[in-house]
C-alpha positions as CSV (number, residue, x, y, z in Angstrom):
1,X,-9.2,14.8,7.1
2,X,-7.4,16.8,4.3
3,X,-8.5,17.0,0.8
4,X,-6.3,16.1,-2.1
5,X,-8.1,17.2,-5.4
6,X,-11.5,16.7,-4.4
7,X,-10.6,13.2,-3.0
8,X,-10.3,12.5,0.7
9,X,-8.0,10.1,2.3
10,X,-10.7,6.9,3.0
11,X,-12.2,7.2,-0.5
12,X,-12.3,4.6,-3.3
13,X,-9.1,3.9,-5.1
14,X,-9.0,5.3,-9.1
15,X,-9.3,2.6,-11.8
16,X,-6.1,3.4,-12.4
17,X,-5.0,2.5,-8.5
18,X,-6.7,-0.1,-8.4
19,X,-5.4,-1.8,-11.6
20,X,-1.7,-1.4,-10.7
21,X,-2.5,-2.3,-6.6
22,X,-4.4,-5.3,-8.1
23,X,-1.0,-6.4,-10.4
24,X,1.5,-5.2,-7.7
25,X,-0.5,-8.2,-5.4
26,X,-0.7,-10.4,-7.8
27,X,2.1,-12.6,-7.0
28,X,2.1,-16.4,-6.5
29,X,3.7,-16.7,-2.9
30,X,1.7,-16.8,0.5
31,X,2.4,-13.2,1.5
32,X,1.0,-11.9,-2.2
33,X,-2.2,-14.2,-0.7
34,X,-2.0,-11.6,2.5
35,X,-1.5,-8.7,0.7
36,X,-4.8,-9.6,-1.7
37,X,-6.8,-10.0,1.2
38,X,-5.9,-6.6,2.9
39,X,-6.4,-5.0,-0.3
40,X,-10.2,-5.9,-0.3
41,X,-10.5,-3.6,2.5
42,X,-7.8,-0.9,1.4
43,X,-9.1,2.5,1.0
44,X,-6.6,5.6,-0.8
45,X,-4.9,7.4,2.1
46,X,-3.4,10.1,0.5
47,X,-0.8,11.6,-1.6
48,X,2.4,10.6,-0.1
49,X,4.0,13.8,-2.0
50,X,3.1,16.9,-3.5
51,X,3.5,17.0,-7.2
52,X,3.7,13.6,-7.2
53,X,0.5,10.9,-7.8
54,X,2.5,8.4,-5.2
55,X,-0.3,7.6,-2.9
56,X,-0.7,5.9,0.6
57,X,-2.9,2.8,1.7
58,X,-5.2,2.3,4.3
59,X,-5.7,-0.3,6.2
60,X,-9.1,-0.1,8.5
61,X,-8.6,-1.3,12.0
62,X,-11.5,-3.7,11.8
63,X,-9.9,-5.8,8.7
64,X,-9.3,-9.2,9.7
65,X,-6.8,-10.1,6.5
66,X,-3.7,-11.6,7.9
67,X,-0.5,-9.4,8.3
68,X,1.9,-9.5,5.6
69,X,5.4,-11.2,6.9
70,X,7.4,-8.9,5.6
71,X,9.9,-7.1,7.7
72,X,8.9,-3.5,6.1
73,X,9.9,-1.6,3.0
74,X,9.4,-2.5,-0.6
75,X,7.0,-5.5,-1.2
76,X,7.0,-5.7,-5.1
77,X,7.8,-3.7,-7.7
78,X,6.2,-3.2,-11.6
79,X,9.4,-2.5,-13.8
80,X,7.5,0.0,-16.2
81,X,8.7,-0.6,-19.7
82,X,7.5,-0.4,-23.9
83,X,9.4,-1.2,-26.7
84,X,12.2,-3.0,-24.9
85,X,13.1,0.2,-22.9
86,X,12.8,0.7,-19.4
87,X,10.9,4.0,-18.2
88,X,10.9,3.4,-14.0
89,X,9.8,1.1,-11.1
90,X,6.2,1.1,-9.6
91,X,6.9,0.0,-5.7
92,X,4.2,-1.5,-3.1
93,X,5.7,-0.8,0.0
94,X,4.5,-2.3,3.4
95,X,5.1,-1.3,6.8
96,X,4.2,-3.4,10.5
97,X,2.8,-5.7,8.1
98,X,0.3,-3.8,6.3
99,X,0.4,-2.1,3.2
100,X,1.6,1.1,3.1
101,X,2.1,3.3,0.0
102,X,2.7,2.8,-4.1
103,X,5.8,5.2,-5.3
104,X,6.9,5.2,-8.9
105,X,10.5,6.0,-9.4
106,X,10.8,6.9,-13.2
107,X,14.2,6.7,-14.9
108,X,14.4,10.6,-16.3
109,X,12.2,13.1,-16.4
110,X,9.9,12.7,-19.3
111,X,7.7,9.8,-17.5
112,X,6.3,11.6,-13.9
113,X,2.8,10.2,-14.3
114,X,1.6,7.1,-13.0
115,X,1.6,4.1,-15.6
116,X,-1.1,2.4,-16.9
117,X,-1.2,-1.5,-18.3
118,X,-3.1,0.7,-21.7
119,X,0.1,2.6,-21.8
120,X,3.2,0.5,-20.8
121,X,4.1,-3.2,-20.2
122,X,3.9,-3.7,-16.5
123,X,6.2,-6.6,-15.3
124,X,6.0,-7.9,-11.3
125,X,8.7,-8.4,-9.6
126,X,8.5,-10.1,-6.4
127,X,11.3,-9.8,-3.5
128,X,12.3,-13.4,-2.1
């Protein structure tokens, strides 16, 4: 397994991943249900790019949660915002039913770093 700053993909999730993951589930329909229960499981699987603190999810093999009917791609999305202004979207994306990755795509260049709920207002947005 490779190493990514110390971490290795099948450790914890940061407070900071788990606090967003946590929001990005938090949704009100069945599938947000699903996606809560495989996050119990969900270990960090990764940076999906270099430079970049997008990371994957894993899902263990063993985890009974129900799949996620969902027919792949983004899930939900955070719109990352303070002070009326709009810095980027935070995306859960899931693939075969299982969650897959968080990517934040940040309008300009000044906001690369993950957001934090301390930091920014962090509204969900669930796809139909």
């Amino acid at each position: 397994m490779p190493a990514f700053e110390g971490r290795l993909a099948g450790d914890e999730f940061t407070p900071t991943e788990k606090q967003l993951l946590n929001r990005l589930c938090s949704g009100l329909g069945p599938e947000s249900f699903s996606a809560r229960r495989q996050l119990q499981t969900a270990r960090w699987g990764g940076y999906e790019y270099e430079g970049c603190k997008c990371f994957l999810i894993q899902i263990p093999a063993s985890s009974t949660a129900p799949l996620i009917n969902h027919d792949g791609g983004p899930f939900t999305m955070l719109e990352v915002s303070a002070d009326s202004e709009s810095f980027g979207m935070l995306e859960l994306w899931v693939l075969d039913g299982l969650l897959h990755s968080v990517t934040y795509m940040p309008f300009g260049e000044n906001h690369v770093e993950l957001p934090t709920a301390a930091e920014f207002e962090l509204t969900l947005i669930e796809y139909p």
